[in-house]
C-alpha positions as semicolon CSV with decimal commas, in nm:
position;residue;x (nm);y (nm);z (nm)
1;X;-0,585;2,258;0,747
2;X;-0,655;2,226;1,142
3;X;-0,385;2,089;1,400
4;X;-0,626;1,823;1,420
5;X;-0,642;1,723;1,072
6;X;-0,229;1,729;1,038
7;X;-0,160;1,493;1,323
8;X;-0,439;1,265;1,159
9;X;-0,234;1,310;0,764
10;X;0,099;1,277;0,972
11;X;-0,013;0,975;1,153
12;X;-0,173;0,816;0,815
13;X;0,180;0,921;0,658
14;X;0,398;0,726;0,920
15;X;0,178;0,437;0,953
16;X;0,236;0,365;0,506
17;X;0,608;0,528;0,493
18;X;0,649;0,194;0,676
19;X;0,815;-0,073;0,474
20;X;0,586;-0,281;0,248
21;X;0,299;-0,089;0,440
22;X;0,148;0,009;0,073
23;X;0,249;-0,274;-0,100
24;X;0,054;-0,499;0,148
25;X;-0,260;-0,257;0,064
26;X;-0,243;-0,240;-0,259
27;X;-0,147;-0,659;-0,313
28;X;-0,505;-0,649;-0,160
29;X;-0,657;-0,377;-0,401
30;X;-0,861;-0,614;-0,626
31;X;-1,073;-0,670;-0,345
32;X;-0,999;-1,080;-0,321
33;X;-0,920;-1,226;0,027
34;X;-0,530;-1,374;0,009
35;X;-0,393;-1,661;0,195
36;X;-0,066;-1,539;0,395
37;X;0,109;-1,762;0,166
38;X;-0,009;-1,534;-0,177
39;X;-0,035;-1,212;0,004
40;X;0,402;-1,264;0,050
41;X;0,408;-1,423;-0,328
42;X;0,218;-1,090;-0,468
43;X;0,449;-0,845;-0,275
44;X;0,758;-1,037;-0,337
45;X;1,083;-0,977;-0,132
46;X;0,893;-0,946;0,138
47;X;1,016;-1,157;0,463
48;X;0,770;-1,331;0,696
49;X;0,857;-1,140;0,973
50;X;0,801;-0,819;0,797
51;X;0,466;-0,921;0,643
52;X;0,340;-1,051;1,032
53;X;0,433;-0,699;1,117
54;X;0,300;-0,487;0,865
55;X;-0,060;-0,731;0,858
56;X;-0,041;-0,627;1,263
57;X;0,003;-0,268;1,230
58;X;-0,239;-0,231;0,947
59;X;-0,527;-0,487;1,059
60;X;-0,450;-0,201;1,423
61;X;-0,544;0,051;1,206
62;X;-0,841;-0,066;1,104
63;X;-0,721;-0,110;0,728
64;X;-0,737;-0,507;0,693
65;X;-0,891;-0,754;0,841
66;X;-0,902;-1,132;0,796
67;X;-1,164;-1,390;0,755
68;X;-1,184;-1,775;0,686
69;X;-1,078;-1,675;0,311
70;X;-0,766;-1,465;0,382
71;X;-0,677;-1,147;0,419
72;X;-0,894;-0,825;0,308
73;X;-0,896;-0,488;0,341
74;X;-1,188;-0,336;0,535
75;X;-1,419;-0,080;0,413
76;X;-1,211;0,217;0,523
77;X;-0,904;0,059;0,338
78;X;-1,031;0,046;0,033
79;X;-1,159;0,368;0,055
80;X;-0,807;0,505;0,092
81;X;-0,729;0,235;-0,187
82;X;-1,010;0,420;-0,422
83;X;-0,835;0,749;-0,339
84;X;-0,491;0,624;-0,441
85;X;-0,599;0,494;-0,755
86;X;-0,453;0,795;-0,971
87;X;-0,151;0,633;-0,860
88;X;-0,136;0,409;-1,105
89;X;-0,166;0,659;-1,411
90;X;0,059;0,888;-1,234
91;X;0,316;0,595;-1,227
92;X;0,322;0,561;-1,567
93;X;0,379;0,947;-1,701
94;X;0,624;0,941;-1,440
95;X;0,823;0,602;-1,538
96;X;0,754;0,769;-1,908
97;X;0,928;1,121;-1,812
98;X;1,215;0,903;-1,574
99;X;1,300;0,731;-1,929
100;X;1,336;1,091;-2,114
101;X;1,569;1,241;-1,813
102;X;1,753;0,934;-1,899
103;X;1,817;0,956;-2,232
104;X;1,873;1,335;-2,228
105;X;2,170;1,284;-1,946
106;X;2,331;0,977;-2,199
107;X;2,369;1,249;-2,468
């Protein structure tokens, strides 16, 4: 990989290690514009403040956008989207193995 191309994966990296950063992508993943209102209701703890923040940074990088229906991601977010989609399946064998390792250190 060039320098070029790891300072573009780090700066990717910071901007969704932020809080909620994913969560406010993926709440979006179905492809449905979302009121304010729904986007906070499908991410849950999320506070206002943080949600105002994270829209900010992420509509900045070109991720989301917003129309007269709500809140979307643009093309190039649901591109990364598509890409994360194994994340899902991976999820679950993981939760699955997590629930092994757990009975294994009860014995």
């Amino acid at each position: 990989m060039s320098a070029k191309e790891n300072v573009a994966v780090s700066q990717l990296l910071e901007l969704l290690e932020s809080r909620y950063a994913l969560r406010v992508l993926w709440a979006l993943k179905d492809g449905h514009p979302q009121t304010f209102r729904l986007l906070q209701d499908s991410i849950g703890s999320i506070t206002p403040n943080t949600l105002n923040t994270r829209i900010k940074e992420l509509r900045l990088a070109g991720l989301m956008g917003h129309d007269s229906k709500g809140y979307n991601v643009t093309a190039l977010g649901a591109d990364l989207l598509k890409r994360l989609n194994d994340l899902q399946a991976f999820a679950g064998k993981w939760a699955l193995s997590q629930t092994k390792v757990s009975a294994v250190k009860k014995k």
